[in-house]
N, C-alpha and C positions, 0 to 999 in steps of 0.2 A: 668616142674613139673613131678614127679616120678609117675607111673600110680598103682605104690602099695600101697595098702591100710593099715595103720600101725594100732595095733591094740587100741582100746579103752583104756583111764588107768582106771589101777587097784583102788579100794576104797579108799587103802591107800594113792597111789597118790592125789584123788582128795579129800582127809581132806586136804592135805598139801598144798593145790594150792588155794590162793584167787581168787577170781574172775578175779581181775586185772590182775593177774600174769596169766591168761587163755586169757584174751580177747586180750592179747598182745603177745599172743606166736608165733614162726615161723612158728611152724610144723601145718598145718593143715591137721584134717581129711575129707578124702573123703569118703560123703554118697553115699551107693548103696541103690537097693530095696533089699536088706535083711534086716529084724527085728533086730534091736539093733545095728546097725552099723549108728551111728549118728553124720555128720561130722562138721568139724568147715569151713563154707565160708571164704576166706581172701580178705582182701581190700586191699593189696597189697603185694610185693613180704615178707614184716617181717610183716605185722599186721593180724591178725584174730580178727575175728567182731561178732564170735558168731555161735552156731549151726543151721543148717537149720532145719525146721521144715518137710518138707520131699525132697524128689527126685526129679530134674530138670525136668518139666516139658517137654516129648517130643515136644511139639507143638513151645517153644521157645530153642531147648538146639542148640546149632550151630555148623552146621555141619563142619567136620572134620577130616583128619584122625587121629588127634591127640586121642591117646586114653583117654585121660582126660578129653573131652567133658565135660562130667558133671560139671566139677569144669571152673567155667566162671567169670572172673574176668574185672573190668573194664579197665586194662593197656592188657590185653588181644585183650580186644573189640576194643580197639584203634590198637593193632597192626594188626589185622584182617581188620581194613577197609583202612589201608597204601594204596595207591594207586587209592584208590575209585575217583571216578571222585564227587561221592556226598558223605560226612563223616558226620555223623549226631553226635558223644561226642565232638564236639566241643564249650560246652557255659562253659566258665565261671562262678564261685558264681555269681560274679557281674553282668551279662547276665540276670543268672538264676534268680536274686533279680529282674531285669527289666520285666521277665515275668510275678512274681509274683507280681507285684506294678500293672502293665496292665490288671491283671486277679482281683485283688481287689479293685484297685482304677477306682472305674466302677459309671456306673450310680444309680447301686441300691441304693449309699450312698444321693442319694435323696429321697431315703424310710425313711429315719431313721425321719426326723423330719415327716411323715405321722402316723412311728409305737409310736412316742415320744408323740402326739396327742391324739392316740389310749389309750394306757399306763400311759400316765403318766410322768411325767421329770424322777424322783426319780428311780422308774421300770426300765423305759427305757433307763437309763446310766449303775444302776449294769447289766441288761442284756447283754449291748454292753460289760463291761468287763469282766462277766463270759463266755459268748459266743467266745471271745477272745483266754481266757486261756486254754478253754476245744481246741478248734480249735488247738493251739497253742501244747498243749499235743501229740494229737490223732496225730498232721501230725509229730510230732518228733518218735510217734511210726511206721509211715508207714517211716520213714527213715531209724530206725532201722532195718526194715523187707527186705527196698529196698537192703541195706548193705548186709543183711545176705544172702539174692538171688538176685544179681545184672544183674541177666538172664530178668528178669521180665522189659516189656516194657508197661505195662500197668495195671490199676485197674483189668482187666481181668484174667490178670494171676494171680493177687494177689486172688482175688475171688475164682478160682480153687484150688490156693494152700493150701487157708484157710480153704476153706470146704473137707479137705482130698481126694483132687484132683480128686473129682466129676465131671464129662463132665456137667454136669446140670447146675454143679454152676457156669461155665463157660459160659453155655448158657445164664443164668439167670441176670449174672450180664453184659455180655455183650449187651443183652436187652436193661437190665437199661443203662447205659451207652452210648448207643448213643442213647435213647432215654433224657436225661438229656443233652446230648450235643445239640441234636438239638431244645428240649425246649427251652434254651439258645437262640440259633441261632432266633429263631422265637420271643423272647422277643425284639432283636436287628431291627429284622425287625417291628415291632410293633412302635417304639421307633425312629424310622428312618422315618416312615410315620407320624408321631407325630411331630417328627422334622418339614419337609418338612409343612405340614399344616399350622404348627404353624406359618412359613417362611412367607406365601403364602396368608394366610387369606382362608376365606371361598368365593368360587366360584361357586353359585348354577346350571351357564353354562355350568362345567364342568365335564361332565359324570366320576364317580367311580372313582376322581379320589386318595381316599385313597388307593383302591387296586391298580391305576397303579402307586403309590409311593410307596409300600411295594415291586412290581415287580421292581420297579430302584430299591431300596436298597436292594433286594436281589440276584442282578446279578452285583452290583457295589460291594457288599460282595463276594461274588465266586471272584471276578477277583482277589481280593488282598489274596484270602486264596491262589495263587495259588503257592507262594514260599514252598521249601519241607523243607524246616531244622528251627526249632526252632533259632538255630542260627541267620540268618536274620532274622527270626520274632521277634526277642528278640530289635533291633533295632530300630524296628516300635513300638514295647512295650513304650520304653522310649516313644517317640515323645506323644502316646496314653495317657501314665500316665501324663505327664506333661501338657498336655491341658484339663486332666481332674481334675485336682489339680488346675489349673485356673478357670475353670468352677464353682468348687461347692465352691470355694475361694467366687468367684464375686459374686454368690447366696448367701451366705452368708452375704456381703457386700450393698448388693444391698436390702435387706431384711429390713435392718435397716437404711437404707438411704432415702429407698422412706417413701412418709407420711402417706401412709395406705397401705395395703394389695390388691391385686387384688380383687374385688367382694364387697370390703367393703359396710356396711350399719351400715349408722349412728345408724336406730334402735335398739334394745335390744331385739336380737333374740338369745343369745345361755347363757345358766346359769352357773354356774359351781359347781361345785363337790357340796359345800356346799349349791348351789339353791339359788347365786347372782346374777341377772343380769349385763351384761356386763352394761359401760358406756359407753352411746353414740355408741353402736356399734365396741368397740375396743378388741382388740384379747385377747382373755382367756386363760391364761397358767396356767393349772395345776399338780402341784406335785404327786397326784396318778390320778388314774381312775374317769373319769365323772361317777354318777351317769346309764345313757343312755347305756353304755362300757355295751355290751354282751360277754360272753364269747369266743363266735365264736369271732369277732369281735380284743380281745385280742390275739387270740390263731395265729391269722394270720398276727396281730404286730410283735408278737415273732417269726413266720416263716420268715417274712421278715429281722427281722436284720441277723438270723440266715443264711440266705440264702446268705447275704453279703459278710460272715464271712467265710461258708463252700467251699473251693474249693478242696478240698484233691483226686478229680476226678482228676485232672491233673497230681498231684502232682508226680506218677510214671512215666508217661510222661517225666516231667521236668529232673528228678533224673538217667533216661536211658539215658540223650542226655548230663547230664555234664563230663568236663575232671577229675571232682574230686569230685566224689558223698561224699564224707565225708566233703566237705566244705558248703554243704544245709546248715545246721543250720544258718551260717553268713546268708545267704540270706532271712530266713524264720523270724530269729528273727528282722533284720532289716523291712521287709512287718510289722509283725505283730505288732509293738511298732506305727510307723506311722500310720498304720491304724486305731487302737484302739482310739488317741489323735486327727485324724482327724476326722472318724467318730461320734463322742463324739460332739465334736468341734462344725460342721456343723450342725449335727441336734438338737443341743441344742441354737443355734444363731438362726435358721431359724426357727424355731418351738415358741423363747420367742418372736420374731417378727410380727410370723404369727396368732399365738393362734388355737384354736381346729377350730372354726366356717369355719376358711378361708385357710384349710389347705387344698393340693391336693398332689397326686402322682405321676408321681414325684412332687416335691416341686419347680419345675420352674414354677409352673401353678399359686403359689400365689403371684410370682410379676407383676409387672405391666409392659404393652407391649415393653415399650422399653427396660427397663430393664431385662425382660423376653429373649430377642430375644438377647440380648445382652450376657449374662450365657449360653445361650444354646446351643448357636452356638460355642461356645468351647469343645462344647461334641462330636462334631460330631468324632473327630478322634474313640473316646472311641466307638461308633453308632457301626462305622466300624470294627473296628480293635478285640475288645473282641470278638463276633459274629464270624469273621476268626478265632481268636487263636482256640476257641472252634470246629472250621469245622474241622483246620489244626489235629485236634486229633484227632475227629473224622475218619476222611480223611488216618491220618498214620494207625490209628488200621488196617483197612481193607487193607489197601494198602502193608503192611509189612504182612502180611497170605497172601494173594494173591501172592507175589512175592518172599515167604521166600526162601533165599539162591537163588533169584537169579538175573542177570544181571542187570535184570530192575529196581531192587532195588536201586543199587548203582551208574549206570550209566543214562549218557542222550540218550534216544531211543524214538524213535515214540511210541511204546507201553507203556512205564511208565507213558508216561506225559499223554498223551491221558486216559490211565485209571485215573490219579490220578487226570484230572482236570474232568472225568465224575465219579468219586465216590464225587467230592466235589460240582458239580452241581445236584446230586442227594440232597444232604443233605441240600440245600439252597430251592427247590424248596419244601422239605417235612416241612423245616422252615417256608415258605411262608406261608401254608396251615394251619399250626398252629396259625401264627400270627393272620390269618382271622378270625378262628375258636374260638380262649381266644382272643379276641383284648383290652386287657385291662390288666394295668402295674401291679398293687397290687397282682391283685387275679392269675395274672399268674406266681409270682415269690412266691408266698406261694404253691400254685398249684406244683410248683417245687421241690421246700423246703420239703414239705412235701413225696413228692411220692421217692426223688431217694437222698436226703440229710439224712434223717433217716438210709440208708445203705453205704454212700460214705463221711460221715460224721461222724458216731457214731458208726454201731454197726461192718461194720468193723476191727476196731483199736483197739476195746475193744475185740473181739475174736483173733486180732492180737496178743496181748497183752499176752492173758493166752495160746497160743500155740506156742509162743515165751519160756515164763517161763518155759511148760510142756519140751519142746527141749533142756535147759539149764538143767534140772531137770535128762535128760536119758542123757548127754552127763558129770556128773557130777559135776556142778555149783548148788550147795546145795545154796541159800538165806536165810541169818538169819532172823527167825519167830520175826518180833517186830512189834510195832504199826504201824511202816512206811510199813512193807511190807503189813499191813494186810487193812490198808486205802488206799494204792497201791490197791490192791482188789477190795475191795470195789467201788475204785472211776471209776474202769472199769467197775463193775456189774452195776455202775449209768449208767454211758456211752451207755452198750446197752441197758438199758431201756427207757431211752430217747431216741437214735433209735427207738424202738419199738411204741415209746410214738406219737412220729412225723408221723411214716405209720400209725399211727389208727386213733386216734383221730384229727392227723393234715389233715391227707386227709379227713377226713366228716368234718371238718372246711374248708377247699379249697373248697371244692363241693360246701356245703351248701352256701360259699360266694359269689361263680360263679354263681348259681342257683339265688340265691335272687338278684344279678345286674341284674340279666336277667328279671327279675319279673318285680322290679319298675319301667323299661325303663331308668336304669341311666350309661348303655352303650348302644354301638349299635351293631346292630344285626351281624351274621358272614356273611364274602365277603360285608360288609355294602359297599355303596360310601358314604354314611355321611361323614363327616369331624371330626378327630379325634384330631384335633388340643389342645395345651390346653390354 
């Protein structure tokens, strides 16, 4: 590629130029930091994908003597790591679909009949497919952005780029970000001693021993983070997604097979919406909100599904390590249609089975012990294996700044491994520490939801969005003014609002819901040895 910079077209050229006829041109421009010099990224040797929105970040531009540095293509980054002993662009759509089935097809989807309880059937279905669509949107715009800067190995970059390449913002979000990874992390460990209990029964002889099950599962986690390429984890993905697609399959099945619900009482203890008593004790499904339904209450139903729903933290991850970042979509849309039909699916079987009275979270706790032990123990892959993907990201951010450009990177050395298996033992034991501290499923995935999904979710993709357009705008790709571009608009202005809407009001709903289990004694305390079984 020519290291000269051609100049901007003229006005007249770009009346005469569709958009199409732009996004598919050969010539690309190269942005410098001079004012008005706005270039087109190319996704490969004939296509352009679109203006960047400013200058290659120093911290990810790769080094070179090539004087084109700046301009970083992904058939580039493939031939830069030619001979590498470790090559990280090599997944596949198909791969990359297997991550993201791994990264959604997770445990949370046994929230949904708790938030379904919560809510309402009727609420609780249009949610899962609004929650969907918006999801579905926002990570087609961070694919867009990945395209147009295909330098970017992480949310982090993207966070600097988007706030006008502020170190702060880079601070900030890189904060969030492995603090959201290791939430995660510490949810799995949570979930794994819940396991384990459940296994096991309750043993009053033996000392703590919920904490020394959250320590196995959080050093039986580290061993399997310790692969470095996506590539091999994408392998383990499958095995992960397909036993957890068993799992909530046989919850489902197992829901309406047995003849009552765990905990059942025959008595007439829970009313419903319109203040009928059950009969005889039998599960109550209702179409909207019980009467009882607090605000709070709702607001951390809708965290949870939404929590299910949002992974878009990974997602530049995923997009830096395939052979062909313009083939995401197949993968993204194929996640997103299954998930939608199984999420739906499951918690709407498991919820008209179980009813509001006899419902728990996860929703393996309202069947009955064999049945129970029998669903659950299909999850374990899922236990382990989401909990790694999330460390294994973790674990690259730091581990790729640590070693940028160099040997240790790419090659196998005592120093690479050794760091990269004590930055992911760091991240398991700060897991641990979490788990002890939220030891409980609900309030720590709305807890989540709300503090780092509101920015890695929503607002984001929506400021992605209009400094995407602004860059189209000075690179001259005029957009015809019509109803479509202006509810295009619009439906981003919603986007970061509901970001906004999640940090404020969803975090004093996560508190307030953490704070009051704490009150009623209806968890147990942190570092508990209680049995957390369900």
């Amino acid at each position: 590629m020519s290291s000269r910079t051609p100049s901007p077209p003229q006005d007249s050229e770009r009346e005469k130029s569709p958009i199409q006829d732009a996004m598919n041109a050969s010539t690309a421009f190269k942005e410098d930091a001079r004012p008005g010099l706005w270039s087109w990224t190319k996704l490969d040797d004939t296509t352009a994908v679109g203006p960047r929105i400013g200058p290659v970040l120093q911290s990810v531009a790769i080094a070179s003597s090539d004087t084109d540095d700046s301009i970083v293509t992904a058939e580039r980054q493939h031939e830069l790591e030619k001979g590498n002993a470790i090559q990280y662009r090599t997944c596949s759509w198909q791969k990359t679909a297997a991550l993201l089935f791994s990264e959604y097809i997770c445990l949370a989807i046994m929230s949904f009949p708790w938030s379904y309880s919560v809510l309402g059937l009727v609420p609780g279905l249009i949610l899962t497919v609004v929650v969907c669509l918006v999801v579905l949107y926002t990570s087609l715009v961070l694919w867009e952005f990945c395209l147009r800067h295909p330098e970017v190995r992480d949310v982090c970059d993207i966070g600097q780029m988007l706030f006008w390449n502020k170190e702060w913002a880079w601070w900030a979000t890189a904060i969030m970000f492995l603090l959201n990874n290791t939430f995660i992390q510490g949810l799995h460990v949570v979930v794994g001693a819940e396991y384990l209990n459940t296994m096991t029964g309750t043993d009053p002889g033996v000392a703590c021993r919920t904490v020394s099950f959250g320590i196995i599962v959080a050093l039986a986690c580290w061993l399997c983070s310790l692969p470095r390429t996506f590539n091999t984890l994408s392998k383990l993905g499958v095995f992960s997604a397909f036993f957890t697609f068993i799992s909530v399959l046989l919850a489902a099945v197992f829901s309406g097979a047995q003849k009552h619900p765990a905990g059942y009482d025959p008595r007439p203890s829970f009313t419903s919406n319109g203040g009928v008593e059950s009969v005889g004790g039998n599960p109550i499904v209702t179409a909207f909100p019980v009467r009882s339904a607090t605000y709070i209450a709702c607001f951390n139903a809708f965290l949870n599904i939404s929590y299910t729903f949002i992974g878009q933290i990974t997602l530049p991850s995923f997009i830096a390590e395939m052979r062909e970042p313009k083939d995401f979509p197949k993968a993204l849309w194929a996640c997103a249609i299954a998930e939608v039909i199984l999420f739906s699916v499951v918690g709407a079987v498991i919820y008209a089975y179980t009813g509001n009275q006899y419902m728990t979270a996860p929703a393996f706790g309202s069947l009955q012990e064999t049945y129970k032990k029998a669903a659950f123990s299909f999850m374990i892959p899922t236990i382990i294996f989401l909990g790694v993907l999330y460390a294994s990201v973790s674990a690259r951010f730091i581990f790729f700044r640590i070693f940028k450009n160099s040997h240790h990177k790419t090659e196998h050395t005592i120093t690479g491994w050794a760091t990269w298996a004590g930055i992911l033992l760091t991240t398991w034991l700060a897991a641990f520490v979490i788990a002890e501290v939220i030891p409980f499923f609900s309030s720590l995935l709305s807890l989540m939801s709300s503090l780092f999904d509101s920015f890695f979710g929503f607002i984001f993709w929506g400021v992605a969005y209009f400094r995407m357009r602004k860059a189209d705008s000075r690179a001259g790709i005029a957009r015809k003014r019509g109803i479509g571009t202006i509810l295009l608009g619009l439906t981003n202005i919603i986007i970061i609002l509901v970001g906004f809407l999640f940090l404020t009001f969803g975090s004093y709903a996560s508190v307030l819901g953490i704070l009051e289990a704490y009150d009623t004694g209806s968890v147990r305390s942190v570092f508990s040895c209680a049995s957390n079984g369900l």
